[in-house]
C-alpha positions in Angstrom: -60.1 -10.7 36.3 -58.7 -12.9 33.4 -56.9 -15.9 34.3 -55.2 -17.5 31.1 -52.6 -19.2 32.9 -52.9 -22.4 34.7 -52.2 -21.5 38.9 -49.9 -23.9 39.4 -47.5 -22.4 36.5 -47.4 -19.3 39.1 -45.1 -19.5 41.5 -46.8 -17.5 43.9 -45.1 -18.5 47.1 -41.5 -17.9 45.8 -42.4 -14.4 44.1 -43.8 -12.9 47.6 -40.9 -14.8 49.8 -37.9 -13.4 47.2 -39.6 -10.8 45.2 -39.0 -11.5 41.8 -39.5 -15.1 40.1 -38.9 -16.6 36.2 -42.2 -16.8 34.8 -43.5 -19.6 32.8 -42.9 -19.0 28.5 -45.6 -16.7 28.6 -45.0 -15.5 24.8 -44.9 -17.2 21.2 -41.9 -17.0 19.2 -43.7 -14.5 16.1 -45.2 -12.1 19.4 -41.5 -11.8 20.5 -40.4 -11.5 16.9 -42.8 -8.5 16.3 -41.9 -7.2 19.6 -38.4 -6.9 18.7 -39.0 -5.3 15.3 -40.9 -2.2 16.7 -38.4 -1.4 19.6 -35.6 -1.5 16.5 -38.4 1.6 14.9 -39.4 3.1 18.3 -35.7 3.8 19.4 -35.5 5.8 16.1 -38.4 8.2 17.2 -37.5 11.5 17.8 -39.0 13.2 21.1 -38.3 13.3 25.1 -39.5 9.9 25.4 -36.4 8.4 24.1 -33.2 8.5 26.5 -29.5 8.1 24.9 -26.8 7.0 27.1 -24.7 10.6 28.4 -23.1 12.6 25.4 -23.7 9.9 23.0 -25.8 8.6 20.7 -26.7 5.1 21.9 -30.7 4.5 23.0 -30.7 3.8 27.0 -34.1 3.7 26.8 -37.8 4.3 25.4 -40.9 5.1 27.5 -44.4 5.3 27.3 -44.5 2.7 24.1 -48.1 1.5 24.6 -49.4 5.4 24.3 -48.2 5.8 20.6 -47.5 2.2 19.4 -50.2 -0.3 18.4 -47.9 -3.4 19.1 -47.4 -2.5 22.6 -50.9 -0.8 23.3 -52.2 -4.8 22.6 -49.3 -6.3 24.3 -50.2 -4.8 27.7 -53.7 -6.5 27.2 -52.4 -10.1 26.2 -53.9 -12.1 28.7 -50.8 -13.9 29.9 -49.3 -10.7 30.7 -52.1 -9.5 32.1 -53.4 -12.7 33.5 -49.8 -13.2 35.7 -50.2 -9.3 37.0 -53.8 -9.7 38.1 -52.6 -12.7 39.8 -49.8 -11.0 41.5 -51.1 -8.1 42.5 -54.8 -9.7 43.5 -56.6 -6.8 42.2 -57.7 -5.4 39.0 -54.5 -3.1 37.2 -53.9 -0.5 34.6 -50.6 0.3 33.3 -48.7 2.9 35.5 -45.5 2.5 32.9 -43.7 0.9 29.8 -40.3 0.6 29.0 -37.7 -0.8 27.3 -33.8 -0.5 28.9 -31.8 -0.8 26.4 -27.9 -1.8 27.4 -25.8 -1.2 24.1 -22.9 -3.4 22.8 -20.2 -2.0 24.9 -21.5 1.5 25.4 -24.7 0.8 27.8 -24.1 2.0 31.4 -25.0 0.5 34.8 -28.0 1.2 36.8 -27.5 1.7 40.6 -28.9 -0.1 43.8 -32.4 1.2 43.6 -35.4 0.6 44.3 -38.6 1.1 41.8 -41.0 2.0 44.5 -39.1 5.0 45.8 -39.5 7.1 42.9 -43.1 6.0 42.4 -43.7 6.6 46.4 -41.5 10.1 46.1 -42.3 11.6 42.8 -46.0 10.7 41.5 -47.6 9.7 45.5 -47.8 6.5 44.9 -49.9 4.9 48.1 -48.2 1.9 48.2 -46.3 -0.7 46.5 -49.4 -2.5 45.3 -48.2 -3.1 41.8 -45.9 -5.5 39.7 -43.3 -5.1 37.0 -43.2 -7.6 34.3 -40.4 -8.2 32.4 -39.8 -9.3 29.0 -36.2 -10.2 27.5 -36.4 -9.3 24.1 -32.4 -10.0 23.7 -30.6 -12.9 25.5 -29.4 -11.9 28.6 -26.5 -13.6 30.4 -23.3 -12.0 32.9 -21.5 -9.5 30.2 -24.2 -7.7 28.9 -25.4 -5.9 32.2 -28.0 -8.2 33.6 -30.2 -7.2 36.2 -29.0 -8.2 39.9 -31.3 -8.7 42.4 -31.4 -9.3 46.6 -34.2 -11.5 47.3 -36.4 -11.3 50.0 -35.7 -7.4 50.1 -38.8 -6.2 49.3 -40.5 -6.7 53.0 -38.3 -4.7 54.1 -39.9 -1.5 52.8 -38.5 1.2 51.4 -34.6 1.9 52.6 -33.8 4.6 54.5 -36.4 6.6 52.9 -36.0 10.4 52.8 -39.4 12.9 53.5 -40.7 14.0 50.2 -40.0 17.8 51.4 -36.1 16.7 52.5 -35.4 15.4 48.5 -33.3 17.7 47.0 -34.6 20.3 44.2 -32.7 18.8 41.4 -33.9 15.2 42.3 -36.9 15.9 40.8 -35.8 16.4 37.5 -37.3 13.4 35.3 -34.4 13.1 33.7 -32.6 11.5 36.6 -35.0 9.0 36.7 -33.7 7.3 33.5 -30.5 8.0 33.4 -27.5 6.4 35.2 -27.2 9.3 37.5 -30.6 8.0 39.2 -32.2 10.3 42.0 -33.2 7.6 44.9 -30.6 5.1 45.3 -29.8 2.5 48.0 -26.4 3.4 49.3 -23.7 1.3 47.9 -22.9 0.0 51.7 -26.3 -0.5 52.7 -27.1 -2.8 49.5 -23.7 -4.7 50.0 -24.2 -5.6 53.8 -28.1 -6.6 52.1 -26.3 -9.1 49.8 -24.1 -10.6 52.2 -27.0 -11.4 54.1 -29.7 -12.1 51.5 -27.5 -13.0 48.3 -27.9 -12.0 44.9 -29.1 -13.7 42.0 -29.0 -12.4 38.2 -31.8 -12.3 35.5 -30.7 -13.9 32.6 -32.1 -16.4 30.3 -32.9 -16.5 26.5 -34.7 -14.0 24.3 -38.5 -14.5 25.4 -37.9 -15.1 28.8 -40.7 -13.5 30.9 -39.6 -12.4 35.0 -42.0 -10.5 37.5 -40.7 -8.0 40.3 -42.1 -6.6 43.4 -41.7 -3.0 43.4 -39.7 -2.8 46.4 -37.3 -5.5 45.5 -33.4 -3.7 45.9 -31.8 -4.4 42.1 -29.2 -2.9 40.2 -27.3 -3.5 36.9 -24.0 -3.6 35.5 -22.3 -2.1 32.4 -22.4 -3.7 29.2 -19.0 -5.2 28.8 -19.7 -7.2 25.8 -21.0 -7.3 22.1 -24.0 -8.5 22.4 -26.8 -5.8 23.2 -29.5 -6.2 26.2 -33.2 -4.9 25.5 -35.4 -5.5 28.3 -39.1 -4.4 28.2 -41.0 -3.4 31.3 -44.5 -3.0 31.7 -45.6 -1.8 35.3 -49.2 -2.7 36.3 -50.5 -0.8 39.2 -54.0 -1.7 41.3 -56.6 0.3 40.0 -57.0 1.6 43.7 -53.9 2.5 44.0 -52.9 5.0 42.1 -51.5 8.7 42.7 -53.8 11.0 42.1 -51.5 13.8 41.5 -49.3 13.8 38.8 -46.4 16.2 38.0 -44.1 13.5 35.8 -44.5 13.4 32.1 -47.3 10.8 30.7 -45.0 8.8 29.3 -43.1 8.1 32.0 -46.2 7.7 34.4 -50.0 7.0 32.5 -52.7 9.0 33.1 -55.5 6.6 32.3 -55.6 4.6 35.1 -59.0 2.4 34.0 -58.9 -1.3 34.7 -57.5 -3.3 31.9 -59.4 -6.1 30.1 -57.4 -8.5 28.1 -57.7 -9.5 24.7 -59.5 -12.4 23.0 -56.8 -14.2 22.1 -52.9 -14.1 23.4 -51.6 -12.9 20.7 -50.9 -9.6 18.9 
């Protein structure tokens, strides 16, 4: 496995007691730069793949970027990426799924208490939640623009109230309600407040470049975008080689198909 970053710049201990934890500055200022300048060109691109926010025009989202774009097809393999995830998930990984969520000046809507392992578990057969989500702030993210809100220490609790695959309704299984505000497997509203009374919360936010990792399990939602100042968040999922569902009903680009170990690049940068 590649191991670019130093192990005590991991903070191991606080990711598995809290599930989630603020990376070290994982990625140069020209890598975020180019970064930046494809999502501007990838939200433009016609096709399923790109999600605009209900009955408008605004991009919610764009998936499956490393299957059609260059930039992110490296990015996936820069070792510091690649290096933490490895780390994290203590096995070899491919990518199971990219995105970016995009939260528009004023027009990008919340996400609800969820958590990412239910629809991986429920839809694709996911064994378990042997797998990481690293997170990239291409914008800076503070309390206005719809940061991420997350109750630590949630993710041992496995998944809540989970409902048998045969019970989910039909129309849950539409892919579209995946990636839209009107998400398919949520926590209920009560169940995630009494979990943050008990557990807290604590928001993502930092600078543009700013690099966070999340269990899978972790209970997070968002909030509307209540200011001017746009939030683009990219995601990149690795999932144990081992682990991974072996029937596939989804679209690619919103769960990969190739799921052969990754080996990084030469050099950290794009």
């Amino acid at each position: 496995m590649s191991d670019p970053i130093r192990p005590q710049t991991i903070d191991v201990t606080r990711y598995e007691r809290a599930g989630f934890f603020r990376a070290p500055d994982l990625l140069d200022p020209e890598t975020l730069a180019l970064l930046t300048a494809r999502v501007e060109a990838l939200g433009a691109r016609p096709g399923p793949e790109v999600v605009h926010e209900k009955g408008t025009s605004a991009v919610r989202g764009i998936h499956g970027c490393h299957l059609y774009d260059d930039v992110c097809r490296r990015l996936v393999r820069l070792p510091a990426l690649l290096g933490l995830a490895e780390r994290l998930v203590g096995e070899p990984v491919y990518v199971y799924q990219f995105k970016v969520n995009m939260k528009q000046p004023g027009a990008g809507a919340a996400w609800p208490w969820h958590q990412d392992f239910a629809f991986w578990h429920r839809e694709d057969g996911m064994p378990a939640d042997r797998a990481v989500n690293i997170a990239v702030l291409l914008d800076p993210v503070h309390a206005d623009n719809g940061p991420l809100r997350v109750i630590p220490g949630t993710h041992r609790l496995g998944l809540i109230d989970p409902a048998p695959a045969a019970a989910v309704a039909d129309g849950e299984h539409d892919w579209r309600r995946h990636v839209s505000a009107d998400l398919a497997h949520t926590v209920p509203d009560g169940v995630a407040e009494s979990l943050a009374r008990s557990h807290g919360t604590e928001l993502v936010i930092g600078p543009a470049g700013t690099v966070y990792a999340f269990h899978p399990s972790v209970v997070h939602s968002s909030s509307d975008n209540r200011s001017a100042d746009r939030r683009a968040m990219l995601l990149v999922t690795y999932n144990a080689v081992a682990n991974a569902p072996r029937a596939l009903s989804r679209p690619e680009f919103l769960v990969s198909r190739d799921t052969a170990a990754l080996t990084p690049l030469a050099a950290n940068t794009l």
